[in-house]
C-alpha positions in Angstrom: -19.5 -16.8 3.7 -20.1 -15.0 0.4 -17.6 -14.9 -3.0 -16.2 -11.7 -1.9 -13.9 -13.5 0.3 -11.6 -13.9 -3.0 -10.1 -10.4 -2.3 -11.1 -10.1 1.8 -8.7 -12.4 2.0 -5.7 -11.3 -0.2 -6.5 -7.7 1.1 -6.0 -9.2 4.6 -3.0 -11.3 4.3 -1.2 -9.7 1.2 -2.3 -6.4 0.7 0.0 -4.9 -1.0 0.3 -7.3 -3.4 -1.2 -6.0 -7.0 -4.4 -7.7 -7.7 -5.1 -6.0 -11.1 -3.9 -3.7 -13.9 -5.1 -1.6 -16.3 -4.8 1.0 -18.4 -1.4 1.5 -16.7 -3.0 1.6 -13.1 -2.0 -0.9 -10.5 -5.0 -2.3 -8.3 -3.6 -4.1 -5.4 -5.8 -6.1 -3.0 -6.5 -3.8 -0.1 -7.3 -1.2 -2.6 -9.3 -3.3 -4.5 -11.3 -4.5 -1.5 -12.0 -0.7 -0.6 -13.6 -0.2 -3.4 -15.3 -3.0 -3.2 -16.6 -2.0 0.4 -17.3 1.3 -1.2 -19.9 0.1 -3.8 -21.5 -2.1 -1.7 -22.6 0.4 0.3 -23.3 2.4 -2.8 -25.5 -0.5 -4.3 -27.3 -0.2 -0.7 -28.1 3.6 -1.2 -29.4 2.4 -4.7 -32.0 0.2 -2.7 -30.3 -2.7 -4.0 -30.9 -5.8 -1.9 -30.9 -9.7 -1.7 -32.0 -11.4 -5.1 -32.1 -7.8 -7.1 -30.5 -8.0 -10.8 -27.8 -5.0 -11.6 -26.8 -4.9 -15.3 -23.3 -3.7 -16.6 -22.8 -1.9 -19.7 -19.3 -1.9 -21.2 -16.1 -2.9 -22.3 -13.9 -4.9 -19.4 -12.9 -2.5 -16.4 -12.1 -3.2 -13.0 -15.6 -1.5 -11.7 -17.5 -4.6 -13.5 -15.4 -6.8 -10.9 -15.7 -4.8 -7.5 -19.6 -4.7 -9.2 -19.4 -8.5 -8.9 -18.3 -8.9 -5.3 -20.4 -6.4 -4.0 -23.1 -7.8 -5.0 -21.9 -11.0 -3.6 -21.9 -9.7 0.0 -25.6 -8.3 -0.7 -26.6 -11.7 -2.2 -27.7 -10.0 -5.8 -26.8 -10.9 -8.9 -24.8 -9.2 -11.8 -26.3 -9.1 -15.6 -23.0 -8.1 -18.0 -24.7 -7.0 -20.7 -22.8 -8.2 -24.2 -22.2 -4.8 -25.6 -21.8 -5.9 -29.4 -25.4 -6.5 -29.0 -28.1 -3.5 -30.5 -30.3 -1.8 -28.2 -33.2 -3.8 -29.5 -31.4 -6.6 -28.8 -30.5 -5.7 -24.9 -34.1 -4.7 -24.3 -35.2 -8.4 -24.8 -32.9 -9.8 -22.3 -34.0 -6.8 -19.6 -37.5 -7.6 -19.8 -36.7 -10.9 -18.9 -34.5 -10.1 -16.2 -36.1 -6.7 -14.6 -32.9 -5.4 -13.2 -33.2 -2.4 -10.7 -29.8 -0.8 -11.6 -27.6 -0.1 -15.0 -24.1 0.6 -14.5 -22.8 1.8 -18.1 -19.6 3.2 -19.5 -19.5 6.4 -21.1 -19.4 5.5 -24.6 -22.8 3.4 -24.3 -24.8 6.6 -22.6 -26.8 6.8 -26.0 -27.1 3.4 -26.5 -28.2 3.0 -22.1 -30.8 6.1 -22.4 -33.2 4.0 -24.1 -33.1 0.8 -22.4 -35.9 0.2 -19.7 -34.4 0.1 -16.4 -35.3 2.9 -13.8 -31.9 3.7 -12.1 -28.7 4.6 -14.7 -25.5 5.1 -13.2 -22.6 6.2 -15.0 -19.4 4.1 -14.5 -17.7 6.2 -11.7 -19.7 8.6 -10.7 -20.6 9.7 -7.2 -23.2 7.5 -5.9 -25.0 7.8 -2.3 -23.5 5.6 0.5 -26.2 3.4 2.9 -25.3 1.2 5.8 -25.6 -2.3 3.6 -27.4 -5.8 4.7 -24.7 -8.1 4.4 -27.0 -11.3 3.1 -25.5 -12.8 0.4 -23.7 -16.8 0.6 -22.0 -19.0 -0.7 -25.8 -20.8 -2.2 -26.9 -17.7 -3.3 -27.4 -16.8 -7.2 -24.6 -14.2 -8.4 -24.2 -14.2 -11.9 -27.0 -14.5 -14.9 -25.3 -15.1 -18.3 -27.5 -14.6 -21.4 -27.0 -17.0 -24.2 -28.4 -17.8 -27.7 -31.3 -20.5 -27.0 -32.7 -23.0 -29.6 -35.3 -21.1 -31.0 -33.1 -17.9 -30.8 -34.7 -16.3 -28.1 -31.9 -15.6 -25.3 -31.4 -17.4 -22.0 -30.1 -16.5 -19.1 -27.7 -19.3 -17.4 -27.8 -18.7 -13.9 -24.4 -19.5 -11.6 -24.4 -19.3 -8.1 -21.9 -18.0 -6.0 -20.9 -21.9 -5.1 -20.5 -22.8 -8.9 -18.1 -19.5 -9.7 -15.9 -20.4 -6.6 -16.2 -24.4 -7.5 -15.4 -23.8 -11.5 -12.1 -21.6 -9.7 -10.9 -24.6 -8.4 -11.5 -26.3 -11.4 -9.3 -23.6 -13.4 -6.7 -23.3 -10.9 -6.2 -27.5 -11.4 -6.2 -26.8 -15.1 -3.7 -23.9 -14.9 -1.9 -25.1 -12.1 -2.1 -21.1 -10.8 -0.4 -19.9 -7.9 -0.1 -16.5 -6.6 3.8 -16.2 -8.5 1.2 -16.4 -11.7 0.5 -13.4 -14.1 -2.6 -13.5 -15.8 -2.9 -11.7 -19.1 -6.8 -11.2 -19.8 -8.2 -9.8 -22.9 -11.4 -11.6 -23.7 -14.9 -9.7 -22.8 -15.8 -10.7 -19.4 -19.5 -10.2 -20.4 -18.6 -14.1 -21.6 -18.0 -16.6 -18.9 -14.9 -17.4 -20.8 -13.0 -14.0 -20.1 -14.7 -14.0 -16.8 -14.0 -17.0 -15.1 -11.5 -19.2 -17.1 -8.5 -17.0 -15.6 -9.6 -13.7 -14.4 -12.0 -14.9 -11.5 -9.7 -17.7 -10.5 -6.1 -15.6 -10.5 -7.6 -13.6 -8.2 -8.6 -16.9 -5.8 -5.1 -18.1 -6.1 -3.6 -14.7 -5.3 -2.3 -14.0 -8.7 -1.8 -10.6 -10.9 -4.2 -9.8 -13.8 -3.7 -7.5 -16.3 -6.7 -6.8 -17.9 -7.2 -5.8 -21.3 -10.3 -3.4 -22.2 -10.6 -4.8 -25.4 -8.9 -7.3 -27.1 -6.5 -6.6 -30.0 -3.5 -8.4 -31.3 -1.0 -5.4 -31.2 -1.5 -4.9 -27.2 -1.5 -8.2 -26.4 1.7 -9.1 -28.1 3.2 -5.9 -26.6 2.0 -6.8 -23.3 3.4 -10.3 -23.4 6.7 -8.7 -24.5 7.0 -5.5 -21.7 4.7 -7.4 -18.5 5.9 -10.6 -19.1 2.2 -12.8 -18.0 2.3 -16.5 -17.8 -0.8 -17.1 -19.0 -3.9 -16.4 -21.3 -6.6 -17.1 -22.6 -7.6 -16.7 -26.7 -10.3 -18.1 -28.8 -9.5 -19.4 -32.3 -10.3 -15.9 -33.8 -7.9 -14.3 -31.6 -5.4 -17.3 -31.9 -5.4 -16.3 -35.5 -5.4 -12.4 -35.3 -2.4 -12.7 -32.9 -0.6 -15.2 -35.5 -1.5 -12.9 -38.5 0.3 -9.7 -37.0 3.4 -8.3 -38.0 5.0 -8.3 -34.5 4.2 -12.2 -33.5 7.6 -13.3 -35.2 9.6 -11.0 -33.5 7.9 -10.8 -29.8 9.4 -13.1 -27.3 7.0 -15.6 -25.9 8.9 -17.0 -24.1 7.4 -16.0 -20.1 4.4 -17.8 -21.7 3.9 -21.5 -20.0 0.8 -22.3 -21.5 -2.1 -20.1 -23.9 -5.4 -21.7 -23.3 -8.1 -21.6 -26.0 -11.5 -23.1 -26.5 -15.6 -22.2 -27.3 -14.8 -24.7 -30.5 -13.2 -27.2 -32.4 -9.1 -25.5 -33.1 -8.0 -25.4 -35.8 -4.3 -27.4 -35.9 -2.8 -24.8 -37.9 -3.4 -21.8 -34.7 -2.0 -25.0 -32.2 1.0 -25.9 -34.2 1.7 -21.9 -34.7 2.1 -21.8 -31.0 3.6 -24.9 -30.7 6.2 -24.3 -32.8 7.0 -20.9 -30.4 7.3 -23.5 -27.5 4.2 -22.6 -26.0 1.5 -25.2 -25.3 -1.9 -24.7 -25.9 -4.3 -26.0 -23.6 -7.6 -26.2 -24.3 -10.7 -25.8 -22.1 -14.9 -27.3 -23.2 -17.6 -26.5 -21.3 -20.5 -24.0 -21.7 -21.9 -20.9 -20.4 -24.0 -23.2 -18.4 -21.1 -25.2 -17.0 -19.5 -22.3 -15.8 -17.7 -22.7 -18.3 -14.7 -25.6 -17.2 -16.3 -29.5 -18.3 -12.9 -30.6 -19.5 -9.5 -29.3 -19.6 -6.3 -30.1 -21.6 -3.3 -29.8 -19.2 0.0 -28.5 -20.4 1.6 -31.1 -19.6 -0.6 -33.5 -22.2 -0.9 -30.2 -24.8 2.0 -31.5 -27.1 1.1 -35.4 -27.2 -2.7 -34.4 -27.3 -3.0 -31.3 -29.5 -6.8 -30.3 -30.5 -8.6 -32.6 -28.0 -10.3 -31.2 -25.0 -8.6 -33.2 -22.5 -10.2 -35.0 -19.6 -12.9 -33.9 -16.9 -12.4 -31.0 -14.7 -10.8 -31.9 -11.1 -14.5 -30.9 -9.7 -16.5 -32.2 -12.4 -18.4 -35.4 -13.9 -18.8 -35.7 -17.6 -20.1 -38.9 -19.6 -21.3 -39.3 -23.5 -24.8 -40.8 -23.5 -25.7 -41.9 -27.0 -22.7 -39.6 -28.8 -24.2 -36.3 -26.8 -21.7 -34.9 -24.1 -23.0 -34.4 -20.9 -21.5 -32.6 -17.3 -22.6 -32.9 -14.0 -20.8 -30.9 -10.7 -21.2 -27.9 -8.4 -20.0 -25.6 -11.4 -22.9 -26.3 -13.5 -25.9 -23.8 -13.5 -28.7 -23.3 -11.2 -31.6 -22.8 -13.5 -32.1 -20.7 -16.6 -33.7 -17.5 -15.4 -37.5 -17.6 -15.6 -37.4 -20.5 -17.8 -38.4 -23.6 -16.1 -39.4 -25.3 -19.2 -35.8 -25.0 -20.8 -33.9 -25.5 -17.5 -35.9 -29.3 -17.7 -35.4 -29.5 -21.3 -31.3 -29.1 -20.3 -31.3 -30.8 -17.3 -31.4 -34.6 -16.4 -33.6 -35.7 -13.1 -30.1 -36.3 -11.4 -28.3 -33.5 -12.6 -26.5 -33.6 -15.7 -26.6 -30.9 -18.1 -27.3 -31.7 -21.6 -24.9 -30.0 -23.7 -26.2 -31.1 -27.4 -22.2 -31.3 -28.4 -21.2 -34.3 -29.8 -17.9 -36.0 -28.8 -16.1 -39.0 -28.0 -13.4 -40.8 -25.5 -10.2 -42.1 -27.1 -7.9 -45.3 -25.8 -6.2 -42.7 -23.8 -9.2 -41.3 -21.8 -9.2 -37.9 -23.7 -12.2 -36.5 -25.0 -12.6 -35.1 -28.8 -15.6 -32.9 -30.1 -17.2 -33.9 -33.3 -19.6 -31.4 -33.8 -23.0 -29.7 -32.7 -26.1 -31.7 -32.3 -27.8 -28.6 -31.9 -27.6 -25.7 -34.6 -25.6 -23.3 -32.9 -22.4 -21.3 -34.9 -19.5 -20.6 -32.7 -18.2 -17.4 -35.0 -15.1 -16.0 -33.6 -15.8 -16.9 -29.8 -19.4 -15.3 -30.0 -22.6 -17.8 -30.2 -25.0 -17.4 -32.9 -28.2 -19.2 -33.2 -29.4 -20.0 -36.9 -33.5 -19.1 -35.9 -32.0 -15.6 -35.2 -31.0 -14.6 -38.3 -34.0 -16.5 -39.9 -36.5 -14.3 -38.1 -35.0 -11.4 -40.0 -35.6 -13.1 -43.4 -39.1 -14.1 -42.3 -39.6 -10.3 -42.4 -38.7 -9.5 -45.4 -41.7 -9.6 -48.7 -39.2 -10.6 -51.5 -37.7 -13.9 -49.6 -40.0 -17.0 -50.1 -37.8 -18.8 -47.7 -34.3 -19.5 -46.1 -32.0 -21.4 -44.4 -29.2 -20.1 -42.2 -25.7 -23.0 -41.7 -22.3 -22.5 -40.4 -19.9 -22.5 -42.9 -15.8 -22.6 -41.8 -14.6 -19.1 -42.5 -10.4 -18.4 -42.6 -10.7 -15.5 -40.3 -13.5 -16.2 -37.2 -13.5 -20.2 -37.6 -17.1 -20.4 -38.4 -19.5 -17.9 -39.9 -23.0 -17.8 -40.7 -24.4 -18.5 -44.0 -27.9 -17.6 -45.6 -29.8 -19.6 -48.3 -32.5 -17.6 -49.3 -35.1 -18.4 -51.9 -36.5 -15.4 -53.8 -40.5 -15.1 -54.1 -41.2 -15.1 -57.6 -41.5 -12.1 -59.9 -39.5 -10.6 -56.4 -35.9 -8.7 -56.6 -33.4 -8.6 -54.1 -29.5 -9.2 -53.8 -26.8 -9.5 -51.6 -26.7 -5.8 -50.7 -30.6 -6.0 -50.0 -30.7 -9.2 -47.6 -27.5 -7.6 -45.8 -29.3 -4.3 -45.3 -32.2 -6.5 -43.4 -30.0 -6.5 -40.0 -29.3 -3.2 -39.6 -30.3 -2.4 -36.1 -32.0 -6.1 -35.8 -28.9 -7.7 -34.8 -25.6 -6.9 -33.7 -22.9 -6.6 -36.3 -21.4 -10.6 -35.6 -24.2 -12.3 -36.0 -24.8 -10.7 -39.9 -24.9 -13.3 -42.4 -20.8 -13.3 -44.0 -22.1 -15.4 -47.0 -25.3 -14.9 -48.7 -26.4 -18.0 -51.3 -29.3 -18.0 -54.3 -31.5 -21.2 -54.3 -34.1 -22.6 -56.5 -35.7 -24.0 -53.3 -34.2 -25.6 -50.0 -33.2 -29.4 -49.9 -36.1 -31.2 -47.5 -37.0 -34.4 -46.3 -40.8 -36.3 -46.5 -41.6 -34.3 -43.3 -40.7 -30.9 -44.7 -38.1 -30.3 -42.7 -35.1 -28.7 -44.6 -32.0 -30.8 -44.6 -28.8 -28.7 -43.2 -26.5 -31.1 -44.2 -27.8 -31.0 -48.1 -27.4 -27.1 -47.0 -23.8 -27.5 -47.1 -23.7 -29.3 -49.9 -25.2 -26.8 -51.8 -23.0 -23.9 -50.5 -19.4 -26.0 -51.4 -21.2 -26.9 -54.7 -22.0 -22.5 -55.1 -18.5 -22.3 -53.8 -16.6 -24.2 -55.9 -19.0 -22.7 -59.2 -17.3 -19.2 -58.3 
């Protein structure tokens, strides 16, 4: 059997039942599992077959879904493309992952011309039907996920078929979803956050999704006031954008039994906002490479435990081994895609994954995160890898040499920060070192603080000293 099943089976026993909704369109399941019949044997025509990449190019739609389970029932795998990235950017990860097939929305056509795949298909056009080879099961690879890596070069996480349907289960335990259960879903399901934290598993259970293109504060506060979901999922950043708008006093949350949130540390003030509403925040840790569900704060516990992370998924092992957490189970990732020296590097002989996140237990079995081991910033829901950023600055003739920290930023929870050392006799200010990333990275992962130094703060060994970093920005901070 192959992931598809998720709607076969709905469209078989309720299909009338609406599945999805967007953009004022019901979806139910029978008519979502035509279409999905429909583009399988499309992807056939296309030549696609078992173990062939197709990339997706856009913002959330329904198409990137039936994409999914038709390449389920072919045994390929789907490449969602993180559309806030540049072109430059996108090219990097397609080399690496060689996929036969783009699928892109009509605002990225400009953008899709120049990236180097063969076949381009625009999101709903007429595409030639072939009898398909139903191949693809339950062990095959379906999903590859790219994410920042620790010298900055991306990775792709890969997920099987198993670990989407087994990371389901896990989210249907942390939600306790049924099929009476509205799912309102407005995080970009290029993430596996917006993918599979609700969206994926509503539809396992049965449920409704309404699915937001794009996320932004007005709609979902209108939607939670005229469809009336039961659930959702926000990141701190949209926590806080949600809070901050003029209509979150006066909307009615109360169809709300629970708001799930995660990709960092929360902070209190977004939890006791909601809180104070009578809605409990949950909170889900994991990793693109888990899935994403290691750990899940239950609505039941959200009010006695608010900020921690709760306790292992239903379907999944997690231990701390010398302050690092680490999760075993069937949700966690296959391999990274053609990168067997970093899948052994994050992998244990027996199968843990080595997240590099620091945390602990309490008395209470629940487990708290204390930080990153490894360098990564967590801006706003979207990773962002120091040596990234750093590259740029290498580039550039009037910068001797820089650093690049997360520093906690009001608005996106963390944001990146440059120290930059000038060469001397060399001129160049904020405006200048800012200018450095146009078309080099995408717009989020721009420095939001740029810092002067005499030199960087380093140890005997050479090695600059982050911590001393910060130091040196609250000291800047606090000069004005």
């Amino acid at each position: 059997m192959n992931f598809s099943r998720l709607i076969e089976r709905w469209a078989a026993h309720a299909p009338e039942r609406i599945a999805l909704h967007f953009l004022g369109v019901d979806y139910s399941y029978a008519a979502l599992w035509a279409r999905v019949e429909r583009m399988t044997g499309a992807l056939a025509g296309l030549g696609v077959r078992k173990g062939d990449r197709v990339a997706f190019l856009g913002y959330n739609h329904p198409e990137m879904l039936v994409l999914l389970f038709a390449l389920a029932r072919l045994g390929g795998l789907l490449v969602p493309l993180n559309w806030r990235l540049t072109a430059s950017e996108h090219r990097v990860i397609l080399a690496d992952c060689t996929p036969s097939v783009l699928f892109f929305e009509d605002e990225f056509e400009t953008h899709a011309a120049g990236l180097p795949v063969d076949t381009k298909i625009r999101l709903g056009s007429t595409q030639a039907s072939a009898e398909p080879v139903l191949d693809g099961d339950d062990q095959d690879e379906l999903l590859i996920v790219y994410t920042s890596g620790t010298t900055g070069a991306p990775k792709g996480a890969v997920l099987s078929q198993s670990a989407l349907m087994w990371n389901a289960f896990n989210s249907i335990h942390a939600h306790d979803l049924s099929q009476a259960d509205h799912v309102l879903s407005p995080l970009p399901m290029f993430h596996v956050g917006g993918l599979n934290n609700q969206t994926l598993p509503a539809l396992l259970a049965g449920a409704l999704v309404t699915l937001h293109r794009r996320f932004e504060p007005g709609s979902w506060l209108r939607d939670v006031k005229a469809r009336k979901p039961t659930l959702s999922l926000l990141v701190p950043a949209t926590l806080q954008a949600v809070i901050g708008h003029p209509d979150w006093e006066t909307t009615d949350l109360s169809c709300l039994r629970m708001v799930n949130t995660g990709s960092m540390v929360v902070p209190g003030s977004l939890i006791r906002a909601f809180h104070a509403r009578g809605v409990p925040i949950g909170q889900i840790y994991g990793a693109t490479e888990t899935a994403p569900l290691a750990t899940v704060l239950m609505a039941h516990d959200a009010f006695a435990k608010p900020g921690s992370a709760g306790k292992a998924a239903l379907h999944c092992e997690v231990r701390i081994v010398e302050g690092e957490i680490q999760v075993r189970g069937p949700n966690v990732m296959c391999r990274y895609w053609n990168n067997p020296g970093a899948t052994a590097a994050a992998m244990t002989g027996d199968g843990w994954f080595k997240t590099g996140d620091l945390g602990r237990w309490d008395d209470d079995g629940f487990l708290w995160i204390d930080g990153r081991s490894k360098d990564l910033i967590i801006s706003g829901g979207e990773n962002i890898h120091p040596a990234e950023i750093e590259n740029v600055l290498a580039d550039c003739e009037a910068i001797a040499e820089s650093a690049v920290i997360g520093v906690e930023d009001p608005k996106w929870g963390e944001a990146a920060c440059a120290i930059i050392v000038r060469k001397a006799g060399m001129v160049i200010d904020e405006a200048g070192v800012l200018a450095l990333f146009t078309d080099r990275l995408a717009r989020y992962k721009h420095p939001r603080r740029i810092v002067f130094a005499d030199s960087l703060p380093k140890n005997a060994m050479g090695k600059v000293q982050k911590f001393e970093l910060k130091k040196l920005v609250i000291g800047a901070r606090a000069g004005g």
